[in-house]
N, C-alpha and C positions, 0 to 999 in steps of 0.2 A: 521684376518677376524672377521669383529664382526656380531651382529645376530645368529638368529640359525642355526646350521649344515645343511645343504640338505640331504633332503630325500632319501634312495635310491628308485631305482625303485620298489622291494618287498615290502616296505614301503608305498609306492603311489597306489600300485596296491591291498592292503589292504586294504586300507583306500574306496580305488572306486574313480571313475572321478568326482569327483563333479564338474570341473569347465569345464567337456566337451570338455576337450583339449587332443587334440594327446598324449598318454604314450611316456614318456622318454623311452630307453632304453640303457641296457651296453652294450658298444665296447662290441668286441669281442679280446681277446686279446692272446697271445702267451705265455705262461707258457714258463720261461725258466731261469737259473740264471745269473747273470748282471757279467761281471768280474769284480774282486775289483778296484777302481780307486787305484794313484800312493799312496796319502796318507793314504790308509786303509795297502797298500802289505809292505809300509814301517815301521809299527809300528804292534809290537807283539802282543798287548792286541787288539787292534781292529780287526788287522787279525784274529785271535781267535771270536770275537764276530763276527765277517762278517760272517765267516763258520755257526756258530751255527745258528743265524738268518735268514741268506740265507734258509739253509737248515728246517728250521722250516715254513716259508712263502712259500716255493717251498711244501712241502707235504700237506699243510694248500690249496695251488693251487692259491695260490694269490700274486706272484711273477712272473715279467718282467724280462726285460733289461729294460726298464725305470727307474725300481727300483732301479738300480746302482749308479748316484748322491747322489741320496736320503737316502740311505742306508747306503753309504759312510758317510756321515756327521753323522749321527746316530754314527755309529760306531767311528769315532774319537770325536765327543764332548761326547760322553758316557764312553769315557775310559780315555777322559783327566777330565774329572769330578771326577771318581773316583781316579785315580792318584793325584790330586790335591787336591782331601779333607783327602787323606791317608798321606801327607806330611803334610795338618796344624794339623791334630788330635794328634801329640804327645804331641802339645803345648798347645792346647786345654785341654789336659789331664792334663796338668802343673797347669793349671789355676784352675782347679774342684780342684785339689787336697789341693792348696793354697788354697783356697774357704774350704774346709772341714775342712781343722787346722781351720782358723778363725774361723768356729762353734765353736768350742771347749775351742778357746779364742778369742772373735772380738776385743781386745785392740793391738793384735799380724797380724791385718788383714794387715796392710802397710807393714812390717816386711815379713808376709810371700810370700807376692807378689810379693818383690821384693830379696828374695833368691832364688823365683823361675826363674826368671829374666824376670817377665811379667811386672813390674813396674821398672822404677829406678831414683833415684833421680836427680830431678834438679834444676834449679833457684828457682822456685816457688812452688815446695813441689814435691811430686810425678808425674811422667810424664809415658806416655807409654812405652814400651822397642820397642824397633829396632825389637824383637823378635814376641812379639804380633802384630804389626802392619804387618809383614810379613805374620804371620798368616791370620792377619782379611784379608788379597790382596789374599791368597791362598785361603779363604773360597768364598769369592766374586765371584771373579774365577769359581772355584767349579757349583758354584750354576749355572751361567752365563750360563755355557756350559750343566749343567742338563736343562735349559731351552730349546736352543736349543735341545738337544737329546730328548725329552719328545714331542716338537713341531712337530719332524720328524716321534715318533712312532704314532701319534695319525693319520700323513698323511698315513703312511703306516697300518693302524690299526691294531697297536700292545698295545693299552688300551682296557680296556672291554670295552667300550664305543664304541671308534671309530670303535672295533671286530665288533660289533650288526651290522654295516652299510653295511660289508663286501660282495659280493655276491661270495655264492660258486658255481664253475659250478660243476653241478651233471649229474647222468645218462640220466636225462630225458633233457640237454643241450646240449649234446654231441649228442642223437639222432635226435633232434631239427634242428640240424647244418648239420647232416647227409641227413636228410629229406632237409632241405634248398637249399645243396649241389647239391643233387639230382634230386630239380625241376629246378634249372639253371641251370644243366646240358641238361635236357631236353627240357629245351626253349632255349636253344642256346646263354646263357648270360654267358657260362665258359668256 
């Protein structure tokens, strides 16, 4: 989506009508948690984050069963992100470390690169290794699916940012609804 984010209605309602139009307002919605779709219940780490997250959005009072897609994909590109940036960091660590000898002697920087097996030789001098280049495909990766996850928290406003936009229903919503409830009942529309 490009452009700025939409206002929510406490945002609009702050601000005042200036353009003399009808107020937006929010659904009213059913507090309740989503079951985990098939790929969240079949992977450990995610099932672990579903719980935590669920249950954090569920007392926050800003969790569906809508939420369940949405929450799903969170939860599996956020633990394959992590899992796959914890497989390229060993190699990663290869490479710093190769990089730190060279400090200490840069005429040993080819030398140490390739005993680390980040470099290795070929036709034309030094060439990547099979090794780093797996790396660079895991980190790619990595990042690809922190994108993704990062997209989903900002839908479900789990950023400070997207949090602010958030509408909590409070005491004064719930008697609102009461009161609503109340006069449909009374005009014969329930």
């Amino acid at each position: 989506m490009s452009g700025r984010r939409p206002k929510s209605a406490e945002e609009k309602a702050a601000l005042g009508n200036l353009g003399k139009r009808a107020p937006g307002h929010n659904p009213k919605t059913r507090l309740a948690l989503p079951d985990p779709p098939e790929s969240v219940k079949s992977d450990k780490l995610a099932l672990q984050l579903w719980n935590f997250v669920a249950a954090e959005l569920l007392a926050q009072g800003v969790i569906t069963p809508l939420y369940g897609a949405i929450l799903g994909i969170f939860c599996v590109r956020f633990t394959r992100a992590e899992v796959l940036s914890r497989l390229a960091g060993p190699i990663f660590r290869r490479l710093l470390h190769a990089l730190e000898l060279a400090e200490q002697n840069p005429a040993d920087l080819g030398a140490n690169l390739v005993k680390a097996g980040i470099l290795i030789p070929g036709k034309g001098g030094l060439e990547m290794s099979t090794l780093l280049e797996t790396a660079l495909r895991l980190e790619k990766a990595s990042l690809d699916h922190a994108k993704d996850a990062r997209a989903c928290m900002v839908e479900m406003g789990m950023t400070p940012a997207s949090h602010s936009r958030l509408r909590f229903p409070g005491p004064e919503d719930a008697a609102k609804s009461q009161a609503e409830d109340k006069f449909r009942e009374l005009a014969g529309e329930a």
